[in-house]
C-alpha positions in Angstrom: -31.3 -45.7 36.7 -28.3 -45.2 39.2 -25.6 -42.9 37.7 -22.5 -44.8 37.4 -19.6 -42.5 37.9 -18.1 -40.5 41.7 -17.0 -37.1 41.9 -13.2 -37.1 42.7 -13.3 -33.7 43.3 -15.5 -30.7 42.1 -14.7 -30.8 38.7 -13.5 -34.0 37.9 -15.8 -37.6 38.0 -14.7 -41.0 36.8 -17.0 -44.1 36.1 -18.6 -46.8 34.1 -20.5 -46.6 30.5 -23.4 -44.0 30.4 -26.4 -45.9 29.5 -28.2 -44.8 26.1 -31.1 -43.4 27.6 -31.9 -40.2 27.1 -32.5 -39.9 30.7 -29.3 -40.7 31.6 -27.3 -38.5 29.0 -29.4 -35.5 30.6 -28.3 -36.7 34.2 -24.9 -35.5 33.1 -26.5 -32.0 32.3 -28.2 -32.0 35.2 -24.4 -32.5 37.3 -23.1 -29.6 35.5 -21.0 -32.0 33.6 -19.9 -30.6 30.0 -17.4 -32.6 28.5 -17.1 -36.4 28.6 -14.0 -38.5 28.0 -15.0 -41.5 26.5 -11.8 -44.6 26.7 -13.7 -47.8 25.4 -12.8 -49.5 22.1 -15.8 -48.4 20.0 -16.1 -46.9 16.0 -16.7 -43.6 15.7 -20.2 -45.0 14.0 -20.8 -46.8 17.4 -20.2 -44.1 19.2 -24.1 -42.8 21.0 -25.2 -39.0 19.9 -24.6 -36.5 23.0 -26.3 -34.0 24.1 -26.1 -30.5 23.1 -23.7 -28.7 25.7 -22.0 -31.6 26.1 -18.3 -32.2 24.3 -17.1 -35.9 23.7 -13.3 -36.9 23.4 -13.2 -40.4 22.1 -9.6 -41.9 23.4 -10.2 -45.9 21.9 -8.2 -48.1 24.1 -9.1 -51.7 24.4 -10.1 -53.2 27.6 -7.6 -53.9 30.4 -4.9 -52.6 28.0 -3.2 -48.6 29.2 -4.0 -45.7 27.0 -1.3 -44.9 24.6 1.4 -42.9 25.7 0.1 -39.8 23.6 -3.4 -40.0 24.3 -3.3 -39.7 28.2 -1.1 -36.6 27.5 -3.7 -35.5 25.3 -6.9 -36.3 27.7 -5.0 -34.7 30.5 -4.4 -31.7 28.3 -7.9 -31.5 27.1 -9.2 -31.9 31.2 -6.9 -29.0 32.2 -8.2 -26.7 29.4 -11.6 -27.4 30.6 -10.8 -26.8 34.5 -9.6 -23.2 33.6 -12.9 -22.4 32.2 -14.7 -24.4 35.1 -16.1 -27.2 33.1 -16.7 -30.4 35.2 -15.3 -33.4 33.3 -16.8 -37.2 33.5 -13.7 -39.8 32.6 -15.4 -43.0 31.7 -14.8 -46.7 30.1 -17.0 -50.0 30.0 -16.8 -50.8 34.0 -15.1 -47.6 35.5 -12.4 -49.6 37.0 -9.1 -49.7 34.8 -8.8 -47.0 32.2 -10.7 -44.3 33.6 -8.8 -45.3 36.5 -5.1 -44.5 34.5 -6.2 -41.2 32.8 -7.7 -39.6 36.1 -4.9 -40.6 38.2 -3.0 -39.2 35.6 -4.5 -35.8 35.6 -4.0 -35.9 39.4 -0.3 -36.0 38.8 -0.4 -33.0 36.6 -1.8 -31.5 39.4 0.9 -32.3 42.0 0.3 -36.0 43.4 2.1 -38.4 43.4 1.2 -41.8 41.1 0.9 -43.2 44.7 -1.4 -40.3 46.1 -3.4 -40.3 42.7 -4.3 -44.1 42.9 -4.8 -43.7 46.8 -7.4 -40.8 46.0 -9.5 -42.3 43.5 -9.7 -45.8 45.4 -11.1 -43.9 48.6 -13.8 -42.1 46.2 -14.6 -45.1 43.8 -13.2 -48.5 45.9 -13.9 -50.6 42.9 -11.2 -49.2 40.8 -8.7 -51.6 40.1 -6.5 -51.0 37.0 -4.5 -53.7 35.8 -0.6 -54.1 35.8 -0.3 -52.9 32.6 -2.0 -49.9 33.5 -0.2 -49.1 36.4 3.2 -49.3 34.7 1.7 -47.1 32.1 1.0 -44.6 35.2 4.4 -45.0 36.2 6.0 -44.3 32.9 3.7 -40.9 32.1 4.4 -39.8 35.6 7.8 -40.1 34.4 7.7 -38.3 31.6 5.7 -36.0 33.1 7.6 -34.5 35.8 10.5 -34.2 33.1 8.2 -32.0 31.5 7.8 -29.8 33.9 11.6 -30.0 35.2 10.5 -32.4 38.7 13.0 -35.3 39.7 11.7 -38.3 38.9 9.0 -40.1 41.3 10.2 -42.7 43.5 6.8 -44.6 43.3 7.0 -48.4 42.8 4.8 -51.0 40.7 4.5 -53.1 44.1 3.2 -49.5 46.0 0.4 -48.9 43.3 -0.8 -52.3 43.3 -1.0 -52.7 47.0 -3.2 -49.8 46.9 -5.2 -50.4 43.6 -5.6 -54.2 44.7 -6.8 -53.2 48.4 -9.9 -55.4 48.9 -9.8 -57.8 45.5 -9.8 -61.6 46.4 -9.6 -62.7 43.0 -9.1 -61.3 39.6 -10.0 -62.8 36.5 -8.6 -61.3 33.8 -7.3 -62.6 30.0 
């Protein structure tokens, strides 16, 4: 089984579903990875057992939809806390393309990119991302908040820049 997730950097990988496999859950052990953000739509009592050494945030959002307002600041709270004790985290949903997408580049911008830079960065690492518009305006408006958080003007980063990045090499998209 192929793992289905790219490093963006050394402690941070976004991707697709982890299989139920054993194999692949260990996989994860086996890339140092420790904790595990988990954005699909599932009940708790869905939700696969992890491994031992390996802590799960569950963040529901449905599919192709953002992730609330106070969720990505808490899943780009909970990735920060784990960087400053050097714990690699994995950032996953159904496909790896939309909402792993939003919460990673939004951890980049908590680390001083841009919502342009982010979204440029993870398509160069994982070229299938593509996250929808709803998404990408959800980017927008926690970039917002975010540098007024931490006393930053606002960004000047557009809806038409992101998507002109995100969309880079889609012909068509079917979505509902």
């Amino acid at each position: 089984m192929r793992r289905n997730w790219n490093w963006i950097g050394p402690l941070l990988a976004i991707g697709g579903r982890i299989p139920e496999e054993l194999n692949c859950r260990w996989e994860l052990l086996g890339e140092g990875i420790s904790r595990v953000i988990d954005l699909r739509d599932l009940r708790a009592e869905t939700q696969p057992e992890w491994l031992p050494g390996v802590e799960l945030l569950h963040l529901p959002t449905p599919d192709h939809q953002p992730i609330s307002q106070s969720m990505i600041w808490q899943g780009v709270q909970w990735t920060r806390k784990a960087w400053e004790a050097n714990l690699r985290v994995l950032i996953h949903c159904e496909h790896g393309i939309g909402r792993c997408a939003l919460l990673a580049a939004c951890v980049l911008v908590s680390e001083g990119a841009s919502p342009t830079e982010a979204i440029r960065e993870l398509k160069q690492v994982r070229s299938c991302i593509a996250p929808s518009p709803v998404q990408l305006h959800a980017l927008l408006a926690w970039a917002a908040s975010w540098n007024q958080s931490q006393g930053k003007p606002p960004s000047t980063d557009t809806w038409a820049a992101l998507s002109r990045i995100a969309y880079l090499g889609i012909t068509s998209v079917n979505r509902p």
